[in-house]
C-alpha positions as CSV (number, residue, x, y, z in Angstrom):
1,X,-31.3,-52.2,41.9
2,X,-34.0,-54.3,40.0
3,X,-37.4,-55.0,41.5
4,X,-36.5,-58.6,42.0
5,X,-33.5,-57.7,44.6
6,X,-35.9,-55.2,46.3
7,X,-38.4,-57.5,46.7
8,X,-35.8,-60.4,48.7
9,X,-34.8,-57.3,50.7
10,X,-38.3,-56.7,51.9
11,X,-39.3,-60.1,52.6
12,X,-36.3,-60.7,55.0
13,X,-36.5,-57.3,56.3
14,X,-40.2,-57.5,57.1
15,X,-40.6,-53.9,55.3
16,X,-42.3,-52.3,52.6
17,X,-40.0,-50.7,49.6
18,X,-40.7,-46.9,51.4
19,X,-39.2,-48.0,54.4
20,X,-35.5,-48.6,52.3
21,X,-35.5,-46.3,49.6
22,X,-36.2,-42.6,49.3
23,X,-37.4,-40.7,46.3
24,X,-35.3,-37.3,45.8
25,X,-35.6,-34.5,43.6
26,X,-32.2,-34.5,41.8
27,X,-32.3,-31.0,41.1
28,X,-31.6,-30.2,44.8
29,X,-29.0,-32.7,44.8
30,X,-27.3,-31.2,42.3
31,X,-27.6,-34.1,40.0
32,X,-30.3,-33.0,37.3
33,X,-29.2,-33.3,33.1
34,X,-29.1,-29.8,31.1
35,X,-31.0,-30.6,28.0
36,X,-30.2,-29.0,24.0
37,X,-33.1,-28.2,22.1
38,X,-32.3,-29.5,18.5
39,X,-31.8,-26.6,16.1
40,X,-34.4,-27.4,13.4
């Protein structure tokens, strides 16, 4: 979602951005990336 869109959503909500979206730790979801270290 871009900031603009989040923005409209607030205005005719009457909220603030904390009140819509939540920040989550992916690793508990389950969602995080594995990164390779680059032989060298």
């Amino acid at each position: 979602m871009n900031l603009d869109t989040l923005e409209k959503m607030c205005r005719a909500l009457k909220c603030h951005p904390g009140d819509i979206l939540k920040l989550g730790n992916n690793k508990k979801n389950g969602n995080h990336r594995k990164t390779q270290s680059k032989p060298e």
